[in-house]
N, C-alpha and C positions, 0 to 999 in steps of 0.2 A: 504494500500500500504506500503511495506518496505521501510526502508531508500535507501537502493542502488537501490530499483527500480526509487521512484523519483528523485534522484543525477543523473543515467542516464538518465532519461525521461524530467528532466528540461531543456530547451534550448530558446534561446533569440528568441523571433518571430517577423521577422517584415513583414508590408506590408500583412499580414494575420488573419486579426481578422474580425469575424462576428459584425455585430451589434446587438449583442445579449446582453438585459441589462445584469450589475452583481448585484447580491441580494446586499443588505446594511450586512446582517448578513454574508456573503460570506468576505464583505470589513474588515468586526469588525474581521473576525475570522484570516485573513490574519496579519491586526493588532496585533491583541492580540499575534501569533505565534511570529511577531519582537518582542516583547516587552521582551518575554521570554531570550533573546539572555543577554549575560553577558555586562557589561561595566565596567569600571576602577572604584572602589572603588565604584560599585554600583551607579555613577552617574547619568546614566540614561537619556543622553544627545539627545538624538531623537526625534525628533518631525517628523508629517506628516500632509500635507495638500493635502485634497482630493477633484480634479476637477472632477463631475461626471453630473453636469447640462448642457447643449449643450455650455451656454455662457462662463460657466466655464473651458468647453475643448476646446473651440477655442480661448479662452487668454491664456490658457499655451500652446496648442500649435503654436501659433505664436511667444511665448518665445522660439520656436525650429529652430534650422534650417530647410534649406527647407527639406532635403533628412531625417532627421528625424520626419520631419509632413508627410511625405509620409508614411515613417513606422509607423507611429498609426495609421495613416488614420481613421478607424471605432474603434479603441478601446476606450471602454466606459467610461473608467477609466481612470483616471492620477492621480500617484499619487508623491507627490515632498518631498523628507527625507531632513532633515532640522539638524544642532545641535545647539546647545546652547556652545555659544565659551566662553573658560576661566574655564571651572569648570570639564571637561576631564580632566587629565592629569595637574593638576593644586592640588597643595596644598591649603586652608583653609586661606591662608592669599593674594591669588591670585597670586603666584609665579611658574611657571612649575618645576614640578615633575622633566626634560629633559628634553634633546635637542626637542625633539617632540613636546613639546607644546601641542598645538590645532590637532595634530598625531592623539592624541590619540581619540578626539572627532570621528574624520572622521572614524578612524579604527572600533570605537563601532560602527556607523551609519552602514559600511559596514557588520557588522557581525548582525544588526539589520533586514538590508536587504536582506540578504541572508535568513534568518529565513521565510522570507516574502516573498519571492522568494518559496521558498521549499514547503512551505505550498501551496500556490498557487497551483505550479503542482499539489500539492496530491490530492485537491479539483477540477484539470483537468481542470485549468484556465492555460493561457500562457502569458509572459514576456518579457519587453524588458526594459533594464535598460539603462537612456542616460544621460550622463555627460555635454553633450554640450549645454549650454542654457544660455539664459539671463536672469541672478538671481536679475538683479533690477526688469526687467517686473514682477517676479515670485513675488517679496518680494510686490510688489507694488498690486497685482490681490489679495494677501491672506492677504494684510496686515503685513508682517512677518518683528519684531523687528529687529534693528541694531544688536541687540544680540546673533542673528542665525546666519547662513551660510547656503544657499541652496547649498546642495550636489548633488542629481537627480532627475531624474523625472525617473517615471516608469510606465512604459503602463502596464495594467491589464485589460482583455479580453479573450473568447474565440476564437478556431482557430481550425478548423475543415482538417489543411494542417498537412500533417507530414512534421516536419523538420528535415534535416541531419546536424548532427553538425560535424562541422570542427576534424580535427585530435586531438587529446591531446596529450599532450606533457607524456613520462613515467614516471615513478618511477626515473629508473637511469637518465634522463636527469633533472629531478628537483632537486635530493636528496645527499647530501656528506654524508657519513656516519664515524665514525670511532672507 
């Protein structure tokens, strides 16, 4: 598959996923595609913990709201992107780089994500990325050090629905040029 074919064919799916398991080597190769993705002085600030046992997806998603445990419903996957705060965007003696701080960490995660997102499509799995959660429950189900910060959770599954995505915004309404 081409790049601009999965850029247009990735779209967030909710409330549509088979109960179809995902292979382990499926989860590895989605991983391995984030990992690929840049971060600030090679930091490498992302972590991921991966709920795919039944007890494991009904504790994160009880970390969801309701109207976002409805949209995974059957997805077999969950997976929570995590950084490591302080060493993004952060000098060597633990002092920020800028005003950004800890910016920068979230910014790497999110460009980890997207890798992990893209791939997904290309392998014909579907996605839904959700910000809204309760990050003690999350920290407290996987264990995850004071030292992180849970970013998202992402459903990963298949989905046998076509989805129509919303309008996008153009070129000239995003862009200044001069």
């Amino acid at each position: 598959m081409e790049l601009n074919e999965v850029l247009n064919k990735r779209k967030s799916t909710r409330r549509q996923y088979l109960s179809k398991k995902v292979d382990d080597n499926v989860i590895r190769q989605v991983i391995e595609a984030a990992i690929l993705a840049p971060s600030w002085k090679n930091s490498q600030v992302t972590r991921y913990y991966i709920a795919k046992s039944k007890e494991a997806l009904q504790q994160v998603k009880g970390s969801l709201p309701e109207f976002n445990q409805e949209n995974v419903g059957q997805a077999p996957v969950l997976i929570v992107s995590t950084i490591v705060l302080n060493r993004s965007g952060y000098n060597k003696d633990g002092t920020p780089t800028n005003e950004l701080g800890n910016g920068w960490g979230y910014y790497d995660c999110g460009m980890h994500n997207m890798n992990l997102l893209l791939k997904a499509t290309e392998l014909g799995l579907s996605t839904l990325v959700m910000g809204i959660r309760d990050e003690q429950k999350i920290k407290e189900i996987f264990a995850i050090p004071d030292s992180q910060a849970v970013v998202s959770v992402i459903a990963l599954g298949y989905s046998d629905m076509e989805i129509e995505r919303p309008q996008r915004k153009t070129f000239e309404d995003i862009t200044v040029m001069k």
